[in-house]
C-alpha positions as CSV (number, residue, x, y, z in Angstrom):
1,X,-9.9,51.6,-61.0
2,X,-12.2,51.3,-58.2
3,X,-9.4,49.0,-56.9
4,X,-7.2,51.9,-56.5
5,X,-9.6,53.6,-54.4
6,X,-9.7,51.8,-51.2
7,X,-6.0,50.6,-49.9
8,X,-5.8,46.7,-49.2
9,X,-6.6,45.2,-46.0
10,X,-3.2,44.0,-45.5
11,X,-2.3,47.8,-45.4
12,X,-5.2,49.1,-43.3
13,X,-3.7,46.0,-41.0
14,X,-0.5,47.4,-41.4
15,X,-1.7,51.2,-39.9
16,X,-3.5,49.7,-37.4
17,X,-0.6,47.8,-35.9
18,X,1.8,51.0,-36.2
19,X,-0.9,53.0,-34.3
20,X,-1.2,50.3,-31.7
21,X,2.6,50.4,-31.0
22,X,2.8,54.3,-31.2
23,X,0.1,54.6,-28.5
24,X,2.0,51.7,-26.5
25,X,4.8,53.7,-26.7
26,X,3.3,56.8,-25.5
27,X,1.6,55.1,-22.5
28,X,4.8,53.4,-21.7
29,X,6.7,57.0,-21.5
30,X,3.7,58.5,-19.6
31,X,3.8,55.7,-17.0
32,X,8.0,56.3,-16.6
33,X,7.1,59.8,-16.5
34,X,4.7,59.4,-13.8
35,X,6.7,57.1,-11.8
36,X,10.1,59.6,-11.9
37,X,7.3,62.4,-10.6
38,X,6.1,60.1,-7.7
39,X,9.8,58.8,-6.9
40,X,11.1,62.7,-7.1
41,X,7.8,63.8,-4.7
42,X,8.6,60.8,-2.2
43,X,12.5,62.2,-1.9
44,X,11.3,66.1,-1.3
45,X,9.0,64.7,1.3
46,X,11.4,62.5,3.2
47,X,15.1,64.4,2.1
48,X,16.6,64.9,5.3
49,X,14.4,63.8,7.6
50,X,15.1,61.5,10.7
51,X,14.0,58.1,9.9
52,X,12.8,57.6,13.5
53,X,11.0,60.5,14.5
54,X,10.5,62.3,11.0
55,X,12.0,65.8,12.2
56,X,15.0,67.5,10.3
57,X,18.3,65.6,9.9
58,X,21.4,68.2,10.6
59,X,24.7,67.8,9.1
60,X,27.4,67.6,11.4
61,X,31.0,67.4,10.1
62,X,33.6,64.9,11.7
63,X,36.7,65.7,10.0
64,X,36.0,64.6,6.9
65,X,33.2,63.2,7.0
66,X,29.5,64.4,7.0
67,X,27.3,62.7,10.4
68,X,23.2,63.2,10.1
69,X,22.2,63.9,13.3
70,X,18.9,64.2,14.5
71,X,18.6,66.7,17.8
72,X,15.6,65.3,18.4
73,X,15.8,61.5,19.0
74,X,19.6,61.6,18.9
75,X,19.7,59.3,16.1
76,X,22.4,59.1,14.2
77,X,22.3,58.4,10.9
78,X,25.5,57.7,8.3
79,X,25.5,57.1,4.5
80,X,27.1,54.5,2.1
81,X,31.1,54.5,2.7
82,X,31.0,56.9,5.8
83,X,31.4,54.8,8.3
84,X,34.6,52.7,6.5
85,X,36.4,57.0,6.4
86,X,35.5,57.7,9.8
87,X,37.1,54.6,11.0
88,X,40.0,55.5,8.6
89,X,39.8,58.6,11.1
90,X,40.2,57.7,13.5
91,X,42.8,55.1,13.1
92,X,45.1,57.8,11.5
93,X,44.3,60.4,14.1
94,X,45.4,57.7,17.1
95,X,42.0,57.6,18.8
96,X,41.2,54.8,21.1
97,X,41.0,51.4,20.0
98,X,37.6,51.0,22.1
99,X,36.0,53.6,19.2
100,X,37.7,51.5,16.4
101,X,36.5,48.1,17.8
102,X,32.9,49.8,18.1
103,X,33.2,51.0,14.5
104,X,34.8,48.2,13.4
105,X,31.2,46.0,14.2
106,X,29.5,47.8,12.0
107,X,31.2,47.6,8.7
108,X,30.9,44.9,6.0
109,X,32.9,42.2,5.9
């Protein structure tokens, strides 16, 4: 009976393994955690801000389409697929071709 007593060492092996895996686990969802806090913290701190002079971005509205503009530097800044509907713009609304040929340079090919 004293067998009975103390569990086999292929079992105590087995424990051991399933804590080492639970506590991988845990450290592996603490480190995502962690990293979506730090990515989240990084987008507060730079949201909206000029990417050349750090002061506030202000949305402008062309039509359609939303311009970042920065009052301080003048930059001005466009995201994904803005550029490709304010040339649409301006195509359909008859605006010089000089504007289209400029916006025209900067799309992708």
């Amino acid at each position: 009976m004293a067998e009975f007593d103390k569990p086999s060492s292929t079992e105590e092996e087995y424990f051991a393994r399933e804590e080492i895996e639970k506590k991988r686990k845990l450290a592996i969802q603490q480190a995502q955690a962690l990293a979506e806090q730090q990515r989240e913290a990084l987008k507060q701190q730079h949201h909206m801000k000029c990417p050349k002079c750090g002061m506030d971005l202000q949305a402008l509205h062309r039509g359609k389409v939303e311009v970042d503009t920065c009052f301080n530097c003048h930059g001005v800044w466009l995201d994904a697929g803005e550029l490709d509907r304010l040339y649409e713009q301006m195509q359909s609304e008859g605006q010089g071709k000089v504007m289209g040929a400029i916006l025209n340079l900067f799309k992708n090919k």
